[in-house]
C-alpha positions in Angstrom: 76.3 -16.7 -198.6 76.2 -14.5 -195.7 76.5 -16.2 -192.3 75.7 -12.5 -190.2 72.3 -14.0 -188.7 74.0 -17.1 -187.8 77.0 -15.3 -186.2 74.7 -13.6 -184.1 73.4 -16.6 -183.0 76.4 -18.1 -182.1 77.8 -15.1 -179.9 74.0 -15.2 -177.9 75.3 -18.2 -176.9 78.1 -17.6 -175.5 76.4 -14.3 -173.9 73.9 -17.0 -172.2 76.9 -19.5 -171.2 78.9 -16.0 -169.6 75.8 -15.4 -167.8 75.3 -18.9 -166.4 78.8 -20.1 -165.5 80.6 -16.7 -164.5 83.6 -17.3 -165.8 87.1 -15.8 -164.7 88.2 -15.6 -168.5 86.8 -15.7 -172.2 89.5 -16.9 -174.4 89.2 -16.0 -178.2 92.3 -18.0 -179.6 92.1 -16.4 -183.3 91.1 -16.3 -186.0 89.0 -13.4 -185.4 87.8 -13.0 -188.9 88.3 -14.8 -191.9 90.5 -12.2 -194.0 92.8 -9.3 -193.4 90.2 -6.6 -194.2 86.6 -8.0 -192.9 83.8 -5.8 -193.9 82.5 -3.3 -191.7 79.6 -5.4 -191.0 81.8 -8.0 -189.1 84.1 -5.4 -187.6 81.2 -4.1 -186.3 79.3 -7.1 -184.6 82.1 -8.2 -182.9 83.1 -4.8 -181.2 79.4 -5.1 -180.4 79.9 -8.5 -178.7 82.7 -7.4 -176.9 81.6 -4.4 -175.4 78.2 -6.4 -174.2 80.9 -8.8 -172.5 82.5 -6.1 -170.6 78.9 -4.0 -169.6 77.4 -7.2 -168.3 80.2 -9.6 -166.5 82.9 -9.2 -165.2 85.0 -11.6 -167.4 87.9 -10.7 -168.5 88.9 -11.3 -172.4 92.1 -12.6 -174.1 92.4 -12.4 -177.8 94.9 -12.7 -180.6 95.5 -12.7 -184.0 95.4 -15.7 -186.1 97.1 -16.2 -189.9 93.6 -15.1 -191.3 93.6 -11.2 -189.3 95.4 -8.4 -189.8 98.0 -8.3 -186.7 97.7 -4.6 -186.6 94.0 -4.4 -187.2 93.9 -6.7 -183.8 96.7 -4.9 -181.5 94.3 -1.7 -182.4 91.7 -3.0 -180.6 93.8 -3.3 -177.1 95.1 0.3 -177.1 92.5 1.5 -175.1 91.0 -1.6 -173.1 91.3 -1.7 -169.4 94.5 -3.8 -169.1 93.4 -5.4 -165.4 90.8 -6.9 -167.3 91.9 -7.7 -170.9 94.7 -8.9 -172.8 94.8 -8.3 -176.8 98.0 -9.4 -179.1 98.6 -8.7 -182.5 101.9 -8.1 -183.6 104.4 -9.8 -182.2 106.4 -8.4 -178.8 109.3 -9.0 -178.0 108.8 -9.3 -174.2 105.6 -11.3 -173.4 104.1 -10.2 -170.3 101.0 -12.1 -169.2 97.2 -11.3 -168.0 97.4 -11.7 -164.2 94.4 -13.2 -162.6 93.4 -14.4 -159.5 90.9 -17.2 -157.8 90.9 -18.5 -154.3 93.6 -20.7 -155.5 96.1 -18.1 -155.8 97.6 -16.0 -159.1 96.8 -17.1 -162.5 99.3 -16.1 -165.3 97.8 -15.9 -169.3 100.1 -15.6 -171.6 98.6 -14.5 -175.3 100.9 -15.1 -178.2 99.5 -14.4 -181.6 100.1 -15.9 -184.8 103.4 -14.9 -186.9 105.0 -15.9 -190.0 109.2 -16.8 -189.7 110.2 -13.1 -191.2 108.3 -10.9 -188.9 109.4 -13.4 -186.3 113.6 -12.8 -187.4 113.1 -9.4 -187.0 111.2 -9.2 -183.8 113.8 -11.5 -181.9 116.9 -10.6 -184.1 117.6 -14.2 -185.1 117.8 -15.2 -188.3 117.2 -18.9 -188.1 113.8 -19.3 -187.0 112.6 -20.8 -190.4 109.1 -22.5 -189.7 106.0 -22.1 -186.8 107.5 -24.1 -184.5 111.0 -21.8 -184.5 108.3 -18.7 -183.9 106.3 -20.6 -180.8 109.6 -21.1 -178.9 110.9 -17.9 -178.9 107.5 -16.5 -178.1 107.1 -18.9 -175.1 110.4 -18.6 -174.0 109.3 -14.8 -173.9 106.5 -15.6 -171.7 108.5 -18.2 -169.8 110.6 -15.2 -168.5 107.7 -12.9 -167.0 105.9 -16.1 -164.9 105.7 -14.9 -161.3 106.9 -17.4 -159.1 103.6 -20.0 -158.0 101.8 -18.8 -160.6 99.3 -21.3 -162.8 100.1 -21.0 -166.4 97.5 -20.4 -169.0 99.1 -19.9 -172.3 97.0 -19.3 -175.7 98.5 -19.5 -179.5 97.4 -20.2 -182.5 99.5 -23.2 -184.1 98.4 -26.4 -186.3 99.8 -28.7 -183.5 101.1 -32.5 -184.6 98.7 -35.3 -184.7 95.3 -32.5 -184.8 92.2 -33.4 -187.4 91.9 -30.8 -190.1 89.5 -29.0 -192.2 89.2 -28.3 -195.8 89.0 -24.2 -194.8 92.5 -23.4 -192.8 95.2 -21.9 -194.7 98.9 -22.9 -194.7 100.7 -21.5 -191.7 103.8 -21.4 -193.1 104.7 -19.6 -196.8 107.8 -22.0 -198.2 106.3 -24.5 -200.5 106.4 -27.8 -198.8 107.3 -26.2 -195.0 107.0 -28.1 -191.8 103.7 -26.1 -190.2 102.9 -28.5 -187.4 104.6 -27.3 -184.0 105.3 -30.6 -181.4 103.3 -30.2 -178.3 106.4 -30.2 -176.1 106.8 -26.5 -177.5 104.0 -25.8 -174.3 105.6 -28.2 -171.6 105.3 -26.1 -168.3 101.7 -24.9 -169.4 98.8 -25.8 -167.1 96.5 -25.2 -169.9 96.9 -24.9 -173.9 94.1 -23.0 -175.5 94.7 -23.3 -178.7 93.5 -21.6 -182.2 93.7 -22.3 -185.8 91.8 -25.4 -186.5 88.3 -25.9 -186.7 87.5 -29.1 -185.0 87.1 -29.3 -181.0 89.6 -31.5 -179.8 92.6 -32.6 -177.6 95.9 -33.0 -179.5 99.1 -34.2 -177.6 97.4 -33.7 -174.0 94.2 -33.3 -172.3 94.9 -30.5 -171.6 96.2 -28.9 -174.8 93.2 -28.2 -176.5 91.4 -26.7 -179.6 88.0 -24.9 -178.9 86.8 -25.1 -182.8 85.3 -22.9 -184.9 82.2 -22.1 -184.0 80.2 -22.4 -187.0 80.6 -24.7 -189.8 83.1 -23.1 -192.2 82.8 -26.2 -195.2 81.2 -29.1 -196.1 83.9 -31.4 -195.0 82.7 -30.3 -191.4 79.1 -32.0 -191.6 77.9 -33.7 -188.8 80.3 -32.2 -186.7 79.3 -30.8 -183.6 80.3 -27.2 -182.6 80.9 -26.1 -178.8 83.0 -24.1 -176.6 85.3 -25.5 -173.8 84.9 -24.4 -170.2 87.7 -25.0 -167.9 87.9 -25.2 -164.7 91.8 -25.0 -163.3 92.5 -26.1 -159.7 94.8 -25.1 -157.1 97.4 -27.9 -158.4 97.0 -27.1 -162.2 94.7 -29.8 -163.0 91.9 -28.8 -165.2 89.0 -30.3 -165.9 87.0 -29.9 -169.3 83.5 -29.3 -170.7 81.9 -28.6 -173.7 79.6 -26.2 -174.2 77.3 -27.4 -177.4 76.5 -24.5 -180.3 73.3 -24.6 -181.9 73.5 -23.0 -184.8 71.0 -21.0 -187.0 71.2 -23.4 -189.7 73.5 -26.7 -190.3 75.5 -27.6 -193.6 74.4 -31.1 -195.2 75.0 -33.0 -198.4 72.1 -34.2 -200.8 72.7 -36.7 -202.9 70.7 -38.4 -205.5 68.8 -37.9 -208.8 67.5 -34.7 -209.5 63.7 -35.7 -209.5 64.1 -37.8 -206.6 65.1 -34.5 -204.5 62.5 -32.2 -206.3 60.0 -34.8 -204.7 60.8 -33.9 -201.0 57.8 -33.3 -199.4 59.3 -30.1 -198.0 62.8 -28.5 -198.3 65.1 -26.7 -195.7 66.5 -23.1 -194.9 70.0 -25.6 -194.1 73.4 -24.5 -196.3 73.3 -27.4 -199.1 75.7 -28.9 -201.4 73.8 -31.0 -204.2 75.3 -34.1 -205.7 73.1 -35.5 -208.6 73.9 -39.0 -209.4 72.3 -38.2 -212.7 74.0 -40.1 -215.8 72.8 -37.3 -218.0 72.8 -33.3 -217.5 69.9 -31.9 -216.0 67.8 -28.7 -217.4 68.7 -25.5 -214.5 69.2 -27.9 -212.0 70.7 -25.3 -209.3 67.4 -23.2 -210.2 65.2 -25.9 -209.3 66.6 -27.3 -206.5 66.7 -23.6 -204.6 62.5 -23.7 -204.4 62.9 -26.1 -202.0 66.3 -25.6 -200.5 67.2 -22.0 -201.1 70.4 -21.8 -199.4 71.9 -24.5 -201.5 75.0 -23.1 -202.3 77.2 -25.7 -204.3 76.0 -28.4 -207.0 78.0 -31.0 -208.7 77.8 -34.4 -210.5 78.8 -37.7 -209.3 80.0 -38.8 -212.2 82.4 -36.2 -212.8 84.1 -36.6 -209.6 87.6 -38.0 -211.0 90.5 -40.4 -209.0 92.8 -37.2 -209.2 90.3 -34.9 -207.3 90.3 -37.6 -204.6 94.2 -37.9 -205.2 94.6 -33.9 -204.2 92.5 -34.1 -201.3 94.3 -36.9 -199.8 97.8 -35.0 -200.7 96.5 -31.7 -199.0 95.7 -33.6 -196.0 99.4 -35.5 -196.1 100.9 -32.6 -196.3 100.0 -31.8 -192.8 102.1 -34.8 -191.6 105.9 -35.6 -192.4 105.2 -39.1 -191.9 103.1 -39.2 -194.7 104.4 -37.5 -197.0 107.7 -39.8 -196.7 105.3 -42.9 -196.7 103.5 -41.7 -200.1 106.7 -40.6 -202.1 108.3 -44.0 -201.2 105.7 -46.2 -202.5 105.0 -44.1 -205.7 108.7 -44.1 -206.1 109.3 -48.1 -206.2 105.2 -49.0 -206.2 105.4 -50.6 -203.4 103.7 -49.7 -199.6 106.3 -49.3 -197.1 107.1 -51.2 -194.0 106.8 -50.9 -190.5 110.1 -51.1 -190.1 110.9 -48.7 -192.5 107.8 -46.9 -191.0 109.9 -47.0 -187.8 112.9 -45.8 -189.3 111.3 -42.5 -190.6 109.8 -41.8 -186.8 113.0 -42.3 -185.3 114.9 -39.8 -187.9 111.7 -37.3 -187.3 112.2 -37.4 -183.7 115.9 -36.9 -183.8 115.1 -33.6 -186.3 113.0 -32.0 -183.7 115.7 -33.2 -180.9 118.4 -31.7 -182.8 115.8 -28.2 -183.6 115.3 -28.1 -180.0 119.1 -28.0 -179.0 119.6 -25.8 -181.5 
């Protein structure tokens, strides 16, 4: 289903919210697009969008690649933007030399360090231990580290799946070993005034306030219904302190779940241009239900039966989700192992021998 109309509804938005609050700096923390090789049509609008930011404000723009862009695709588009006034990574560098800005406060250092995986990462900084995401973010922000000007404010953006965030069903794996650590600690930032972070598709705080995850900013799967969409505006003062606020999306169309008997939807008294995914609680198969149910809703997209929703679909999506934390995974395998929940205590046990892995990773 093509979401074009409702991208360009989305960047409008942010047009109107340069407009009105002036902003310093926009921040695009990856992903740009959703694959390596987006289709001219996307390429397209955003180059638009970004060249309409630059004619009418006089924001500067940080981007940088995230796992789902081409690194190279994204470092293209930098080659020949004004470098006083924007800041685009794509592959990785191995010396990384911020945006300077400045406010009545005094200089404002960005750094930008896009998304690698571990190999690109071993040959880039010549060592040939970094084995996971977190092993890639410290020897990138180390790099930045070493180019801060003295009394300079420190903005850094990355895109990273950063312990303790809320996930959605449509981010890839950051890392490629089957069964890798992907989630970086937020410690990997300490010295950072701000964190904007990419990657995952839910606004929120993770670690600190102000470590933070802007969100997609459309709805990218049905696991993200009823979620609200926004951009952050920040406001850094002379001390480092920031100070947050959304910016709310509205978007061309929202993403719902209908659920019930076939007849008893068909009897709406009116449907809905909204992005649908059907669940009839029908015992028996329906005749073309998809069919009929698109005169009234015609983006419905996705139909299923309740019935034939199984324990081990359920089962999967809680594994995915474990995955994503060490903790869990440990917690899981034990009580399948001797079917039986484990402790606190042993609970406590695991978080200490975590903590002294990433102490031990960090000396390393």
């Amino acid at each position: 289903m093509s979401l074009d109309e409702d991208h360009d509804v989305v960047l409008a938005q942010v047009e109107e919210a340069i407009a009105a609050h002036l902003p310093d700096v926009l921040i695009i923390a990856g992903d740009i697009f959703d694959r390596a090789t987006p289709p001219q049509t996307a390429l397209r609008r955003f180059n638009d969008f970004v060249r309409r930011v630059g004619a009418t404000s006089n924001t500067a723009i940080v981007l940088i690649a995230g796992n789902h862009d081409s690194a190279a695709q994204i470092g293209m588009m930098g080659v020949l933007a004004d470098a006083d006034r924007s800041l685009v990574r794509g592959p990785l560098d191995l010396e990384e030399r911020p945006l300077m800005l400045s406010d009545e406060h005094g200089p404002v250092a960005i750094s930008a360090l896009p998304f690698s995986y571990e190999f690109a990462a071993r040959a880039c900084y010549g060592i040939d231990d970094i084995s996971c995401p977190a092993d890639v973010l410290r020897e990138q922000v180390a790099s930045a580290r070493r180019h801060l000007p003295d009394g300079a404010r420190w903005v850094v953006v990355a895109h990273a799946f950063v312990e303790g965030a809320s996930t959605s069903e449509g981010e890839r794996p950051l890392t490629r070993a089957v069964g890798g650590i992907e989630t970086v600690p937020s410690s990997v930032f300490d010295g950072a005034h701000y964190v904007a972070l990419g990657h995952l598709h839910r606004p929120q705080a993770v670690g600190a306030d102000h470590v933070r995850y802007a969100g997609a900013p459309l709805a990218f799967g049905f696991d993200e219904e009823g979620h609200d969409k926004s951009m952050t505006l920040v406001d850094l003062a002379a001390d480092g302190s920031v100070t947050t606020t959304p910016v709310a999306f509205v978007p061309r169309r929202r993403i719902r779940t209908l659920r019930g008997r076939l007849a008893e939807l068909l009897a709406a008294p009116e449907g809905s241009d909204d992005l649908i995914s059907v669940v009839l609680t029908d015992e028996t198969p329906q005749i073309d239900p998809m069919k009929r149910v698109r005169r009234l809703y015609p983006n419905a997209v996705q139909l299923a039966y309740e019935r034939n929703a199984t324990p081990g679909e359920q089962r999967l999506r809680e594994g995915r989700a474990a995955l994503e934390r060490p903790q869990e995974v440990i917690a899981n395998f034990v009580g399948f192992v001797r079917e039986q929940e484990i402790s606190e205590a042993e609970r406590a046990l695991v978080e200490v021998a975590l903590g002294d892995m990433v102490v031990a990773g960090e000396d390393a």
